[in-house]
C-alpha positions as CSV (number, residue, x, y, z in Angstrom):
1,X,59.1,117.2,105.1
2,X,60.1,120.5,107.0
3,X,61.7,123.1,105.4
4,X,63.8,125.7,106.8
5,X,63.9,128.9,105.1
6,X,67.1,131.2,105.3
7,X,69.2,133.8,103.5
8,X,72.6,131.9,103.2
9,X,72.3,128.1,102.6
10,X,72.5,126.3,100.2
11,X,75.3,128.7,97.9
12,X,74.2,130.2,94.7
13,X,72.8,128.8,92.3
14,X,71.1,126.3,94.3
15,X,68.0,126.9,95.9
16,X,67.4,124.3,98.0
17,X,69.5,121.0,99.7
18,X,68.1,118.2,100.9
19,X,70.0,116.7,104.7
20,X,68.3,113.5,106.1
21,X,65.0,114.5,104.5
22,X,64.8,118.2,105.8
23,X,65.0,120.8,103.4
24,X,67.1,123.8,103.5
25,X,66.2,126.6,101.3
26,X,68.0,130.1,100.6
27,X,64.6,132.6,100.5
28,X,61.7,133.4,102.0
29,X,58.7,131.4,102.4
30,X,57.2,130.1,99.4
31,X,60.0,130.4,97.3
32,X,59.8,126.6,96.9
33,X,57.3,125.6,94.0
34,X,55.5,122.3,94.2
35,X,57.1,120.7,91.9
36,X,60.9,122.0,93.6
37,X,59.5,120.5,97.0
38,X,58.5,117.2,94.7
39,X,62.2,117.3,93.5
40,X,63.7,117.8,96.8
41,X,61.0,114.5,98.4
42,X,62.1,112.2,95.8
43,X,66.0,112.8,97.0
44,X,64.3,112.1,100.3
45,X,63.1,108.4,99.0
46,X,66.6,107.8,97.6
47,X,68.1,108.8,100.6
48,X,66.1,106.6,102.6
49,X,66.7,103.2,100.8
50,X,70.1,104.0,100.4
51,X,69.9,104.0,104.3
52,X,70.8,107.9,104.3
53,X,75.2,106.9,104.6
54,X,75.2,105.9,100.7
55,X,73.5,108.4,99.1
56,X,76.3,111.8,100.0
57,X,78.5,108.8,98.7
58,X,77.3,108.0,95.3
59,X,76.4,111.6,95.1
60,X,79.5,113.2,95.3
61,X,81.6,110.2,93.7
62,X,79.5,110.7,90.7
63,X,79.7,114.5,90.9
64,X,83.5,114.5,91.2
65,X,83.8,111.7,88.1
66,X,81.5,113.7,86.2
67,X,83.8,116.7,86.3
68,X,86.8,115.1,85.8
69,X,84.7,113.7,82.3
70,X,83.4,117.3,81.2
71,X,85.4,120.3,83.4
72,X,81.9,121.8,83.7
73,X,81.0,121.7,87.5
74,X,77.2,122.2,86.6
75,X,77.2,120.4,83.6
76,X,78.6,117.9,86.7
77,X,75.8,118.3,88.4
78,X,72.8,117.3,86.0
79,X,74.7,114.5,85.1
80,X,74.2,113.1,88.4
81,X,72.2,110.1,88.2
82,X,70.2,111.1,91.6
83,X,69.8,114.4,90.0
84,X,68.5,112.9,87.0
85,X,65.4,111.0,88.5
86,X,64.5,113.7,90.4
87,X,64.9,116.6,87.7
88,X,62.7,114.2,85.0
89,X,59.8,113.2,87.8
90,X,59.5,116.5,89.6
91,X,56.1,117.7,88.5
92,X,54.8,114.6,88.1
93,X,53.1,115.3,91.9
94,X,52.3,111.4,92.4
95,X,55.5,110.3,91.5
96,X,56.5,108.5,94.6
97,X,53.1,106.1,94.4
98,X,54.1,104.6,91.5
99,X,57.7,104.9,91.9
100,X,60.0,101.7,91.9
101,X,62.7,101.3,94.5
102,X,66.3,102.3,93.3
103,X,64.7,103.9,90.4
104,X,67.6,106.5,89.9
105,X,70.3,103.0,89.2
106,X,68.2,103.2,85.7
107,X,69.6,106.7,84.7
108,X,73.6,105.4,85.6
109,X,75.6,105.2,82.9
110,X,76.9,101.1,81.5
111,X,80.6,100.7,82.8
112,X,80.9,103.6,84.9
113,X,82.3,103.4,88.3
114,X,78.8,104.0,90.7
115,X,76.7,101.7,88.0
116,X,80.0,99.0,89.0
117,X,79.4,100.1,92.5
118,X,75.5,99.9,92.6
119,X,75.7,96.3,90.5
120,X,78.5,95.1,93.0
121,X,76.2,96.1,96.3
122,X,73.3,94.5,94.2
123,X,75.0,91.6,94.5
124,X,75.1,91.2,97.8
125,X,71.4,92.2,98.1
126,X,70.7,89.7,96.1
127,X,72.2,87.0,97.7
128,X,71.1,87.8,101.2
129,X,67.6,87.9,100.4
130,X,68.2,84.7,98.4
131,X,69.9,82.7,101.6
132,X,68.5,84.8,104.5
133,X,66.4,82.4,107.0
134,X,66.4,84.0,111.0
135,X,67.2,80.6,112.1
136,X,69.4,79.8,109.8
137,X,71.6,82.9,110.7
138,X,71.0,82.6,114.3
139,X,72.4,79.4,114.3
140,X,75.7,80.5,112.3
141,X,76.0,83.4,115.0
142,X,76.2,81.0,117.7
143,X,78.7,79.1,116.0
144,X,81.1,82.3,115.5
145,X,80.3,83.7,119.2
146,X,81.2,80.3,120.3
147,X,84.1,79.5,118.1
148,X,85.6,83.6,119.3
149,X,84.9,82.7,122.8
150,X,86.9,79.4,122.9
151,X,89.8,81.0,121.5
152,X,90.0,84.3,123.0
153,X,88.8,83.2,126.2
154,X,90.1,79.4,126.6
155,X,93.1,79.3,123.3
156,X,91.6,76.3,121.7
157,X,94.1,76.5,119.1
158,X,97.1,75.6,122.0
159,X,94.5,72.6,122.8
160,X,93.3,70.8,119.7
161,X,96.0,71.6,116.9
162,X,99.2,73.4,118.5
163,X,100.2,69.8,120.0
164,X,99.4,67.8,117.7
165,X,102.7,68.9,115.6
166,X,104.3,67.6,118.8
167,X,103.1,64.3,118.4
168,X,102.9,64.1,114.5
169,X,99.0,63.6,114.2
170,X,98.5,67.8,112.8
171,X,97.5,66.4,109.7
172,X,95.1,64.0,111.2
173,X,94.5,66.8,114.0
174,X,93.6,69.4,111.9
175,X,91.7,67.9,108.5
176,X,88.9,66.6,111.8
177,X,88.8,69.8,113.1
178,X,88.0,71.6,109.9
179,X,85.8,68.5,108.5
180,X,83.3,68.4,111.6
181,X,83.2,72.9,111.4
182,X,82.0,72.1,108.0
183,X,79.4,69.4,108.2
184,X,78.0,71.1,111.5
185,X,77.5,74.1,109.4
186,X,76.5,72.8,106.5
187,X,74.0,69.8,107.4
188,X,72.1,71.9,109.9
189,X,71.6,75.1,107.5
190,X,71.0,73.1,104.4
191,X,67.7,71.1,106.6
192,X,66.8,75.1,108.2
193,X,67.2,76.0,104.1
194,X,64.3,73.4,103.6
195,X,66.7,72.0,100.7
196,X,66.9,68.1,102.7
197,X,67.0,66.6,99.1
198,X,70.6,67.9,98.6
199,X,71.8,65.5,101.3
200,X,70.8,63.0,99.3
201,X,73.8,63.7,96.8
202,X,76.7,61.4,97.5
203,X,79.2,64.3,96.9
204,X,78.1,66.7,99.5
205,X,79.7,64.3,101.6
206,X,82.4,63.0,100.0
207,X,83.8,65.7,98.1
208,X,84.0,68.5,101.4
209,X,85.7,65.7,102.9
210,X,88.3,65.3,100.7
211,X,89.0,69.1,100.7
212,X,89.4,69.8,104.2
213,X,91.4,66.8,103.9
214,X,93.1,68.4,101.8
215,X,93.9,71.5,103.5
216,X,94.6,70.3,106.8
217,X,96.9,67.8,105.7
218,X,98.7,70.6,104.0
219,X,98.1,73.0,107.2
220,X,99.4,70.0,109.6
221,X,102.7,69.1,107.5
222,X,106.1,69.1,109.4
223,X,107.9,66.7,107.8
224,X,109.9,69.1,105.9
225,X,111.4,70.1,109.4
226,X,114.0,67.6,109.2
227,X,115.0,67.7,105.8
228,X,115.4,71.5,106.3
229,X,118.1,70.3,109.3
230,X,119.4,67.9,107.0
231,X,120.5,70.6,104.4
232,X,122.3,72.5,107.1
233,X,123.9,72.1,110.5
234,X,123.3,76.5,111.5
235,X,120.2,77.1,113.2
236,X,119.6,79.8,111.7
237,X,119.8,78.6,108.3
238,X,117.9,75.5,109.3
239,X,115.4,78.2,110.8
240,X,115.1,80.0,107.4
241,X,115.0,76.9,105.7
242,X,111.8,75.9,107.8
243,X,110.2,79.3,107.4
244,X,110.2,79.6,103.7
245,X,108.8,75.4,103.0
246,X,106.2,75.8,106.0
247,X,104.6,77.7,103.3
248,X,105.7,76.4,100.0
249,X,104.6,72.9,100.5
250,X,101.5,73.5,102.0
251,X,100.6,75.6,98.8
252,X,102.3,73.5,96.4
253,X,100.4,70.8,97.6
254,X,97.1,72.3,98.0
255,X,97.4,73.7,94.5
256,X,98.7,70.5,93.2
257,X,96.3,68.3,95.0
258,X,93.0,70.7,93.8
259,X,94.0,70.3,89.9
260,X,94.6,66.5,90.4
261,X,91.0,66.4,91.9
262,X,89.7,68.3,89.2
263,X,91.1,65.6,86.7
264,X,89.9,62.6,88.8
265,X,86.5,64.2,88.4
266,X,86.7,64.7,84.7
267,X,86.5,68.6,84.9
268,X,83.0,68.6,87.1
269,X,85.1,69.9,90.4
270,X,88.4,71.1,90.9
271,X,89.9,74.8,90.7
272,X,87.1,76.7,89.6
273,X,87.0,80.8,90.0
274,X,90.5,81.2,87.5
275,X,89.2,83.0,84.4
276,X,89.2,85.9,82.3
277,X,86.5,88.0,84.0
278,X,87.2,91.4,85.5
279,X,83.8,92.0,86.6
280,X,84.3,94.3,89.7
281,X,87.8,94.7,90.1
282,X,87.7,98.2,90.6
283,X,85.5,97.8,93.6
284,X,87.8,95.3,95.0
285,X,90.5,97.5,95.0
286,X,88.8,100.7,96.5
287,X,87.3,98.5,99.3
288,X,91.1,97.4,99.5
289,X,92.1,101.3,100.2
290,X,89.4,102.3,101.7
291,X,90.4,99.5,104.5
292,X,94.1,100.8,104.5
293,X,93.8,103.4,106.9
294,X,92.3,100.4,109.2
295,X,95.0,98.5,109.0
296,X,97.2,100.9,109.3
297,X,96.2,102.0,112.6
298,X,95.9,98.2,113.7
299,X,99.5,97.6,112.8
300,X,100.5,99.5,116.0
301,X,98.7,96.9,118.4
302,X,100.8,95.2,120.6
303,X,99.3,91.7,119.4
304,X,99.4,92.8,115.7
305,X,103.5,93.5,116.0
306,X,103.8,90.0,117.7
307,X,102.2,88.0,115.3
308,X,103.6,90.2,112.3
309,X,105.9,90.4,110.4
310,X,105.9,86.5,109.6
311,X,109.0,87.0,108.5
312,X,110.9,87.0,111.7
313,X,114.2,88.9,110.6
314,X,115.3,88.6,114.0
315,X,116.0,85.1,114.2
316,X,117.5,84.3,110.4
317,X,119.4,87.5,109.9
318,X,122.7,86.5,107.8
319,X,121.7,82.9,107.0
320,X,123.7,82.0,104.4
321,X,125.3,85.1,103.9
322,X,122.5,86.7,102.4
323,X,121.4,90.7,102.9
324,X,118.3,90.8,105.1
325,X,116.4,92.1,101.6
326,X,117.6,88.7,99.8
327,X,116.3,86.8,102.3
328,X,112.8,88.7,102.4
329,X,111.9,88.1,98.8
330,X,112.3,84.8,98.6
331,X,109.6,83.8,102.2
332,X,107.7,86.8,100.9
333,X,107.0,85.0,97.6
334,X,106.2,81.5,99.3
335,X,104.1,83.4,101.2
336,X,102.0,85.0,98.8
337,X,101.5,82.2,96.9
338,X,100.0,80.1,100.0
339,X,97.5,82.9,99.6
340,X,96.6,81.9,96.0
341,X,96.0,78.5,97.4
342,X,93.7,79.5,100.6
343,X,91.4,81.3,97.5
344,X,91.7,78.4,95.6
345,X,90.4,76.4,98.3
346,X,88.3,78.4,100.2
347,X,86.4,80.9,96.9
348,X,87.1,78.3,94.5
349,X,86.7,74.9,95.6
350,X,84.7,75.2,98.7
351,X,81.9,77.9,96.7
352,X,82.4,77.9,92.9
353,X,83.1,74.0,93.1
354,X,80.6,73.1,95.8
355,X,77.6,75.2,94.4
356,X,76.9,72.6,91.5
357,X,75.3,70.9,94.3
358,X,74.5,72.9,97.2
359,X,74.1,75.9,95.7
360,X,74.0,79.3,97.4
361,X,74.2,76.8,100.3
362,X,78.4,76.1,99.6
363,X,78.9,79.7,101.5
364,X,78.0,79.2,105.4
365,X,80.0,75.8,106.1
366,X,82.8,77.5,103.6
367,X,82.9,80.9,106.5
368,X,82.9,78.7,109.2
369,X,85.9,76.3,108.1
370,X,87.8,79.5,107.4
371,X,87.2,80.7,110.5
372,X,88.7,77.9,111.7
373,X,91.7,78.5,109.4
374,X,92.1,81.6,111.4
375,X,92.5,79.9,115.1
376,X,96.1,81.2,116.8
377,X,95.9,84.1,115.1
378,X,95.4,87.9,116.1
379,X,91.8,88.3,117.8
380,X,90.8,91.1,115.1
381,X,91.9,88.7,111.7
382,X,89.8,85.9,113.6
383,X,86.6,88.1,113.6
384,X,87.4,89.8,110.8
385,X,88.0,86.3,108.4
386,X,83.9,85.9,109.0
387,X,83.1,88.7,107.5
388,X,85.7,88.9,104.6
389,X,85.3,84.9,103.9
390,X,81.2,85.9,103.8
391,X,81.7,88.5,101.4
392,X,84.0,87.1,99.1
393,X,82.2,84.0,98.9
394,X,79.1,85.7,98.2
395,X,80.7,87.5,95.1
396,X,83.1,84.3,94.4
397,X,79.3,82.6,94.0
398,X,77.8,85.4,92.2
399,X,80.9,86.0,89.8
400,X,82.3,83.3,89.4
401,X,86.0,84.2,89.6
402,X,88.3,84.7,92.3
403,X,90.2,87.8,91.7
404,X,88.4,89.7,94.2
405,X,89.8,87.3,96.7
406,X,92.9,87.3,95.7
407,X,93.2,91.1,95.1
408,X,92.1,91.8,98.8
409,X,93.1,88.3,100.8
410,X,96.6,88.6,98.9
411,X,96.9,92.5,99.6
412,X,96.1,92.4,102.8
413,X,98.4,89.7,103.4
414,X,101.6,91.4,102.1
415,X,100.1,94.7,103.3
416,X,100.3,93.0,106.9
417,X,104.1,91.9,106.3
418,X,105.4,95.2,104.6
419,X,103.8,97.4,108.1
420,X,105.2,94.2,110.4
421,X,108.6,94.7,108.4
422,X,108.3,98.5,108.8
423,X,108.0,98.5,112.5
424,X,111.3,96.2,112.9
425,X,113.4,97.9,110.8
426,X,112.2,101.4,112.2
């Protein structure tokens, strides 16, 4: 390691600091001991597998909730879990030849928020090295680049579902669509898995079936467009009228439809993922505001404030004599809850459900599907529902809930319509 010698950094009391693996160090030469320079090496290690950007994170998160714990800003300090390995192993000399990776996760405390965040990343970890093939992911790449491509370059949603409502065959249109981006993900990557023998269960073909069946039948349903007309003769009542059920029957009947499976199967299938567990919600809600300034800033994109808000007060202002704030809640809440049904779907059905027979295997076809969900909409939620639907599903798996799903899917849902609503009305 070097070691820079100076008469300023680091600040009293601390002798020496650790950046990237070089070693600052307030004195003159030789003011380091052996056993300091062990000290400062073993923060070098942590740094390293922590690929250098987490470690200043879980350093000062844990510094910062150790003071708000104890009001001692030293006492802080030692209390650091980093700190901690490196304090107790720092004259042991050989210490890094027999040292385990992540050894410092050992001195976190149960239930605090960086042993939550170390166990949550662990999961990922986990799961990676559990599913990871190169071909395997190759493959799935392909299928993203070439799914991106298609609609940013040639609109495939305006050519294989958009006129299908014209024609009436959406729900037809879209439950193929989503059925053949399932079994070309999942078939090919279950065979590259070496896992063959899990074609040989009669539900891995049956039962994905009937969900995208499912879901496209309740993403392709227009039939409530004439008995919204048939209510009312003002268009922009009738308009209303068709905003608010293009969501509320497609999640009523999603919803409905998913506990009516689970009961046809006698409880083995069904909506999975609605439980008890907290595990990790914490997390899920600082990723959420961590990605707030994000969305924030993407909110002022010219295709952001076309698609968004959903709500288009524009074109149903006054319907039925209503304030523009009467008319919000009721869409907004239709809305939200199609949300509970894409997690219920998607997290629940298609992962928890679908894992009792491919298991870690449900996640891939599960991404690309949702992807698919995604088609006509803004080019950054398209790219941006692979990685979200990869993560959630791998902690859906893992956990077996779907709160984290719904906490972020949900959040960023209404988070989307409340800065679309802001622009308009500003």
């Amino acid at each position: 390691m070097r070691i820079i010698y100076n008469k300023f950094y680091p600040f009293k009391p601390f002798l020496a600091q650790n950046f990237l693996g070089i070693i600052f160090c307030r004195g003159k030469k030789g003011s380091l001991k052996p056993h300091d320079i062990n000290h400062e090496y073993i923060h070098t290690l942590q740094q390293k597998e922590l690929l250098y950007i987490g470690f200043p994170i879980i350093y000062y998160l844990e510094w910062l909730l150790n003071f708000l714990k104890c009001h001692n800003i030293m006492q802080a300090y030692y209390d650091i879990s980093l700190e901690k390995e490196a304090y107790d192993n720092e004259r042991d000399l050989n210490y890094q030849q027999h040292r385990k990776h992540f050894q410092w996760t050992k001195y976190l405390k149960e239930g605090s928020l960086p042993k939550e965040i170390v166990d949550f990343a662990n999961e990922i970890r986990l799961f990676i090295k559990e599913d990871f093939s190169l071909c395997k992911y190759l493959y799935i790449l392909l299928l993203i680049t070439l799914i991106i491509i298609g609609q940013v370059e040639f609109n495939i949603y305006d050519i294989l579902i958009k006129p299908s409502y014209e024609n009436h065959t959406s729900m037809l249109r879209i439950s193929m669509v989503y059925a053949f981006a399932y079994y070309l993900t999942m078939i090919p990557t279950v065979l590259m898995s070496h896992e063959g023998k899990r074609l040989r269960q009669w539900q891995v073909w049956v039962f994905p079936l009937l969900l995208v069946t499912i879901d496209g039948s309740g993403q392709g349903f227009s039939e409530y467009v004439d008995w919204c007309q048939s209510l009312t003769n003002i268009p922009i009542e009738q308009e209303y009228l068709q905003l608010v059920s293009s969501y509320l029957f497609r999640s009523v009947g999603i919803l409905t439809h998913l506990i009516l499976f689970r009961g046809f199967t006698s409880g083995e299938f069904g909506l999975y993922g609605v439980n008890r567990s907290t595990k990790y919600l914490r997390i899920y809600g600082i990723i959420f505001l961590l990605l707030l300034p994000i969305f924030i800033v993407v909110s002022f994109t010219p295709q952001f404030m076309e698609f968004y808000p959903r709500m288009t007060i524009n074109q149903v202002s006054g319907s039925f004599g209503l304030s523009d704030a009467l008319l919000i809640l009721p869409f907004e809440t239709c809305y939200a809850n199609d949300f509970l049904a894409v997690e219920s779907m998607f997290r629940g059905a298609m992962v928890i459900g679908l894992s009792r027979w491919l298991g870690a295997r449900a996640i891939l076809p599960m991404i690309i599907t949702y992807m698919c969900v995604h088609l006509g909409k803004p080019d950054l939620e398209l790219c941006s529902s692979v990685f979200g639907g990869y993560i959630l599903g791998i902690l859906a798996y893992r956990t077996h809930h779907l709160w984290g799903g719904i906490i972020i899917h949900l959040g960023i849902a209404l988070l989307f319509e409340a800065l679309g609503l802001l622009h308009y009305f500003l």
